[in-house]
C-alpha positions in Angstrom: 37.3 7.0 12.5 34.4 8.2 10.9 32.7 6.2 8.0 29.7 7.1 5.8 27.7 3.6 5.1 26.3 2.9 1.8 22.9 1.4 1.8 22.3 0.2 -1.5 18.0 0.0 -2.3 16.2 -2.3 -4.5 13.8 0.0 -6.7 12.8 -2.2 -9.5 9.3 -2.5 -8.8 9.0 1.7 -8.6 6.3 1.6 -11.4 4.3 -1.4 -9.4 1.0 -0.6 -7.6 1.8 -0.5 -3.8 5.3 -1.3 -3.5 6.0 1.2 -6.1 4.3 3.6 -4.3 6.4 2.7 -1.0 9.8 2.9 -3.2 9.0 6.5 -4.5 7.2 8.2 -1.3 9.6 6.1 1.7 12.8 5.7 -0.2 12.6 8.8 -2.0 12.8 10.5 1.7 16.0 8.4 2.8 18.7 11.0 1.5 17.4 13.8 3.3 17.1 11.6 6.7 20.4 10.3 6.3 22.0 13.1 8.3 25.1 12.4 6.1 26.0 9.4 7.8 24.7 7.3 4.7 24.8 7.5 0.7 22.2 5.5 -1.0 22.3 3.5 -4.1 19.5 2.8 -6.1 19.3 -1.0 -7.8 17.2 -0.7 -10.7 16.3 -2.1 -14.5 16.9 -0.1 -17.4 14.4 1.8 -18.4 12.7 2.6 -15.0 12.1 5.8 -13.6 14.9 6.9 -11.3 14.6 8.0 -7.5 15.7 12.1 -6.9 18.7 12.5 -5.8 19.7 8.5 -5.5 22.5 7.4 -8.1 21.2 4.4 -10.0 22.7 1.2 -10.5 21.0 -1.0 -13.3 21.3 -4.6 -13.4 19.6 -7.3 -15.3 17.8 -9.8 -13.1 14.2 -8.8 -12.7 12.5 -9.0 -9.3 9.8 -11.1 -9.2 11.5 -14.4 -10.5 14.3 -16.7 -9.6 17.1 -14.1 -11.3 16.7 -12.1 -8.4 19.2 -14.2 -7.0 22.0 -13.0 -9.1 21.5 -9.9 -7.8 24.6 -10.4 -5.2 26.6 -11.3 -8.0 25.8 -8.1 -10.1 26.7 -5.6 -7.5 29.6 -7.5 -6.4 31.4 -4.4 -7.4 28.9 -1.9 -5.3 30.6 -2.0 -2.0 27.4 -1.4 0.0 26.8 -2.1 3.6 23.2 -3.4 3.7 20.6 -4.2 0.6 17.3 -2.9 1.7 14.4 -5.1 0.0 10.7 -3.9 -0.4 9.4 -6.9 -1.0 9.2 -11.4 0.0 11.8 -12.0 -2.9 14.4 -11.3 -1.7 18.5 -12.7 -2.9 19.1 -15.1 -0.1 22.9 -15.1 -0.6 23.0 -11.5 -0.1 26.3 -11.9 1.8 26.1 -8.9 3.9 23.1 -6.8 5.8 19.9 -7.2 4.4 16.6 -5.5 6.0 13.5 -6.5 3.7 10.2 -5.2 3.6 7.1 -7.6 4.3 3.9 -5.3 4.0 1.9 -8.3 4.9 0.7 -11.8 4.6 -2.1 -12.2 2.6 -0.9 -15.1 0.8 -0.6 -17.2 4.0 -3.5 -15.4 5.6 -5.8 -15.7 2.4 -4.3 -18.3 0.3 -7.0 -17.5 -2.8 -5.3 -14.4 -3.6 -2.6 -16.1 -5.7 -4.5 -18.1 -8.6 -1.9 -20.5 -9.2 -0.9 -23.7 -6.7 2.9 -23.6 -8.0 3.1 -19.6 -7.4 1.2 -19.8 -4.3 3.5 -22.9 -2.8 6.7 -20.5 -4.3 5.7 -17.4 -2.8 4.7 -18.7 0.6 8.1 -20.6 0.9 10.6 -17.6 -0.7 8.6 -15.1 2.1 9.8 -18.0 4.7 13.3 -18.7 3.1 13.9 -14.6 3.0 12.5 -13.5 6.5 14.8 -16.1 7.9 17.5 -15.1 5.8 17.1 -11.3 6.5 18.6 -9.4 9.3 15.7 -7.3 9.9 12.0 -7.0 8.6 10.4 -3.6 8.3 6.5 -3.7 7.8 4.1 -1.5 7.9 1.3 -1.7 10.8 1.6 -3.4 14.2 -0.6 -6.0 12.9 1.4 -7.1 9.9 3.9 -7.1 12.4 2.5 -9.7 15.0 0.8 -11.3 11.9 4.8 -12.3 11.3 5.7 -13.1 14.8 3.2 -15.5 14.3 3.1 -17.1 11.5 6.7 -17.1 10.3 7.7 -17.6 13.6 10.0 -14.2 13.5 11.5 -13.2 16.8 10.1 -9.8 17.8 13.7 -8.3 18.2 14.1 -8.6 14.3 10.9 -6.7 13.8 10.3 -3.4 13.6 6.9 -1.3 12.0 7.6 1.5 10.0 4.0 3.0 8.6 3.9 3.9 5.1 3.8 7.0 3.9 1.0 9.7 2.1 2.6 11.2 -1.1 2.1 15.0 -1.2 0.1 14.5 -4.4 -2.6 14.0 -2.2 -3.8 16.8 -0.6 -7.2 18.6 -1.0 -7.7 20.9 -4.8 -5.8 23.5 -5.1 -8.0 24.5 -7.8 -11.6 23.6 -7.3 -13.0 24.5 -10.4 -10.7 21.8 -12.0 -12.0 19.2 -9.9 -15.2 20.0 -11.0 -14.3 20.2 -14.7 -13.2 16.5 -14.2 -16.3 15.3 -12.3 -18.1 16.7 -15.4 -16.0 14.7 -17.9 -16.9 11.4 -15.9 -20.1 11.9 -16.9 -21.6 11.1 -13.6 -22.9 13.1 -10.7 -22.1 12.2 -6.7 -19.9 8.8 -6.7 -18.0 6.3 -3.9 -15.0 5.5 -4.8 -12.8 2.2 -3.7 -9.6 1.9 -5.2 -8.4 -1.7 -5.3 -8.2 -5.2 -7.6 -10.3 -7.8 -7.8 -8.8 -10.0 -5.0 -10.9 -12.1 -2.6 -9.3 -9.9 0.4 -11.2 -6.8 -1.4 -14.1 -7.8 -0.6 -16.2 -6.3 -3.8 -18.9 -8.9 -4.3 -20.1 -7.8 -0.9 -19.1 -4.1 -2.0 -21.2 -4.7 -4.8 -24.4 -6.0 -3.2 -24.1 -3.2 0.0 -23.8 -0.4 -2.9 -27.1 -1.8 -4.6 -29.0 -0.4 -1.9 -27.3 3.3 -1.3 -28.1 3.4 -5.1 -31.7 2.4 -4.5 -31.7 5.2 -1.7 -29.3 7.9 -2.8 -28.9 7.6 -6.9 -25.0 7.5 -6.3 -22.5 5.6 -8.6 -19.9 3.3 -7.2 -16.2 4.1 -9.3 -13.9 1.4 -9.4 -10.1 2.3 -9.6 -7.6 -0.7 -10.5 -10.2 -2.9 -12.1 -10.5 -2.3 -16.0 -13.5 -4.2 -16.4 -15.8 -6.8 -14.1 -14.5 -10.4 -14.3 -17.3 -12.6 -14.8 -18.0 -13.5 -11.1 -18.4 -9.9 -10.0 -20.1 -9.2 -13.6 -22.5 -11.5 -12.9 -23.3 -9.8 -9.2 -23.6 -6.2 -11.0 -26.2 -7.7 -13.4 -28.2 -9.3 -10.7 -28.1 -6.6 -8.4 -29.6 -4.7 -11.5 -26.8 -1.7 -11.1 -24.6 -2.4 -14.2 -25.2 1.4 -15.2 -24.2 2.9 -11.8 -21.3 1.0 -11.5 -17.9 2.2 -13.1 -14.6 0.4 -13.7 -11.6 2.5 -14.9 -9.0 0.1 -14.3 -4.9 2.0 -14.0 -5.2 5.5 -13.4 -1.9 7.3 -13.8 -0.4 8.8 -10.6 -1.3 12.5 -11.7 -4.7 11.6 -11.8 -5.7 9.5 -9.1 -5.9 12.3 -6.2 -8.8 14.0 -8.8 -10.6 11.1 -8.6 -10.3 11.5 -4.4 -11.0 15.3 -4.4 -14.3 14.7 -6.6 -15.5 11.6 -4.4 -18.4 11.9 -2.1 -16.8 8.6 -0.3 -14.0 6.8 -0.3 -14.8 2.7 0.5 -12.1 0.3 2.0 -14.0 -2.8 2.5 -11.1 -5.2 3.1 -11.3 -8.3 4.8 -7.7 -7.8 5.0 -5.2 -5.1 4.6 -1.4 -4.9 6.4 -2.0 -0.7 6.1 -5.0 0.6 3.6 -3.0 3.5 2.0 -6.5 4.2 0.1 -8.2 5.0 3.6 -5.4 7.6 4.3 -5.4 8.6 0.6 -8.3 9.6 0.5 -8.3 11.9 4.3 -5.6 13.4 2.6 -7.6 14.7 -0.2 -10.6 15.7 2.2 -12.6 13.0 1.3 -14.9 11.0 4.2 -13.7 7.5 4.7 -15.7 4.2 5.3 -13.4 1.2 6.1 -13.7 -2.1 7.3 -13.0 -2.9 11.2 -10.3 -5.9 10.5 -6.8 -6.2 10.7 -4.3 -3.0 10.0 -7.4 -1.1 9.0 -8.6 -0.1 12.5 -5.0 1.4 13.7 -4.5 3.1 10.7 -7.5 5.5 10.1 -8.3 5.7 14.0 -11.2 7.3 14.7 -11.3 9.6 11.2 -13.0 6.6 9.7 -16.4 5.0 10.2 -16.0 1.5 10.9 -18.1 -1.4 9.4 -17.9 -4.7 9.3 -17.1 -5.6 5.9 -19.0 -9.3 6.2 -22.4 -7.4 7.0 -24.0 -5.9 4.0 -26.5 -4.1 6.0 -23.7 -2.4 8.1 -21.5 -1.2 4.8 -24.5 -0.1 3.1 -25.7 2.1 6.0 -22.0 3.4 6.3 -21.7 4.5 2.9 -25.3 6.5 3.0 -24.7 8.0 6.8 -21.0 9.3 4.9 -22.8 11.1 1.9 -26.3 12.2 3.8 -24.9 13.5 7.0 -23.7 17.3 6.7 -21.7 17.6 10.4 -20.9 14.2 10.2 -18.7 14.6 6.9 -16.7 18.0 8.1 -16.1 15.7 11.4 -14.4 13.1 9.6 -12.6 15.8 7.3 -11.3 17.5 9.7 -10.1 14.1 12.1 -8.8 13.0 8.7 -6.6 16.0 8.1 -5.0 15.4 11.3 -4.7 11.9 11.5 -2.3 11.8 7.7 -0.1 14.4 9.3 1.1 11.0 11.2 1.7 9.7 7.6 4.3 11.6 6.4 7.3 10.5 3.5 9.5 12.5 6.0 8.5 10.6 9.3 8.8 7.2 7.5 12.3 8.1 6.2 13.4 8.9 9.8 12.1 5.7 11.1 13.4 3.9 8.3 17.0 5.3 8.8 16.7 4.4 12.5 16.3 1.0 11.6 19.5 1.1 9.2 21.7 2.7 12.2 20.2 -0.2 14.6 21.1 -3.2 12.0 24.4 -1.6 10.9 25.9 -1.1 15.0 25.0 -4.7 16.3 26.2 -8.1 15.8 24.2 -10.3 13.5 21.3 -12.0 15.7 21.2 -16.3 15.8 18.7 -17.7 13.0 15.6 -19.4 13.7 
């Protein structure tokens, strides 16, 4: 007999950075890969922006905190088949199939990221508790992938990589004279942009230092997206690298805006020392935009060869990456044009797809033993 399965998603962290962007370009895609052989649900908190297409179902708990695991009990009356997490929290008495998303481990990998000792100890053991707990992981890059073999100690059968996806958004101006119109209002001529928080993983002291000397060279700017103003540390590296006018921090920039500030770009900078994808790197080839990245982790398999790759512990290296990007003509279309053709792989479409496989796969077989 023929059954439609109901897959039921957890969205409340659409308006997040990162995992928001995976709920609204990945998710968003699942109806139209569903073939008709699932429905989708959308579990969400009032107030949020809703997914196309998905009916919503609001509850209370909030994501990020120990109510999360009342979520089973609030859609005990939502007879779905599988929850689909994005995320390490994760309601560990979920009593049917859960897939959850782990886009990486930077908070095993690089401790420092989380400030506190109490959130770092919780987070590290609730990504444990819930990979063990969850039928199947989804991540993003084959590296996040065997970073979670390893680490977590995850048998590869309960793995599976499905990329992340490019929003349409980004794409090259439609309308160039518009881009130009807001490169005027910055108030600032050619610029490198790197899009990214102040987190040890990004790398921006040394960003900061490299940049002094393209400035020195070229007269560029460096703009900052995600970072409303220098803490003191990196304040402190700005004044004594003697660049505090050349240097720009705009903190959020609203999703309609952010490709402009891709499209007006001379360079886009990813100089991670650890990333499970680098959505900026692709962001940016989507918008036209060369791309210099750092040669660790996900980073690497993602951009291929439409990048040129530094290592992002050698100042010398990401200073003469940035200038070869901006001063070389052929060099620039090169990477334009690789770029072009390497987001094609990147698509909300493909991931969907992918993503559905992986619901068919956990929804036909017999739940696997536990670790």
């Amino acid at each position: 007999m023929y059954c439609v399965r109901r897959i039921a998603l957890d969205t409340r962290l659409i308006t997040h950075t990162g995992v928001g962007t995976y709920i609204r370009t990945v998710f968003g895609g699942l109806p139209q890969a569903g073939g008709g052989d699932y429905t989708f649900v959308a579990v969400t908190n009032l107030g949020l922006p809703t997914l196309p297409g998905i009916p919503a179902v609001p509850v209370r708990s909030r994501p990020l905190n120990i109510g999360t695991q009342l979520l089973p009990w609030e859609l005990r009356h939502v007879p779905a088949d599988l929850l689909h997490v994005p995320y390490f929290t994760a309601p560990l008495t979920w009593p049917r199939r859960l897939v959850l998303t782990i886009h990486d481990l930077i908070s095993l990998a690089i401790p420092d990221t989380v400030e506190a000792p109490l959130r770092r100890m919780a987070s590290a053991g609730w990504t444990r508790l819930a990979a063990r707990r969850a039928d199947m992981i989804v991540t993003d890059s084959e590296f996040s992938r065997h970073d979670i073999e390893h680490r977590l100690g995850i048998p590869a059968e309960r793995l599976a990589v499905v990329p992340a996806a490019v929003a349409p958004e980004f794409r090259p101006a439609a309308d160039p004279a518009a881009v130009e119109t807001f490169h005027r209002g910055l108030g600032i001529e050619r610029y490198v942009l790197c899009v990214g928080r102040n987190k040890p993983h990004k790398n921006l002291r040394r960003l900061i230092r490299a940049f002094r000397r393209v400035r020195e060279l070229l007269g560029v700017h460096l703009v900052i997206v995600g970072l409303a103003a220098p803490p003191p540390s990196l304040g402190r590296e700005i004044t004594s690298a003697g660049i505090g006018d050349a240097v720009r921090c705009v903190g959020h920039v609203p999703g309609e805006l952010l490709p402009l500030y891709y499209q007006a770009a001379a360079a886009v900078v990813l100089p991670s020392l650890y990333e499970g994808f680098g959505l900026p790197a692709l962001e940016g080839m989507a918008c036209g935009t060369p791309v210099v990245a750092a040669n660790r982790t996900a980073i690497p398999e993602v951009v291929g060869d439409a990048a040129v790759l530094v290592d992002p512990e050698d100042e010398s290296a990401l200073a003469e990456g940035m200038a070869r990007v901006i001063q070389d003509t052929e060099l620039r279309q090169r990477l334009r044009e690789r770029g072009f053709a390497r987001v094609r792989r990147f698509t909300p479409e493909a991931a969907a797809t992918r993503l559905v496989a992986v619901y068919r796969r956990v929804l036909n077989e017999s739940r696997p033993d536990r670790p």
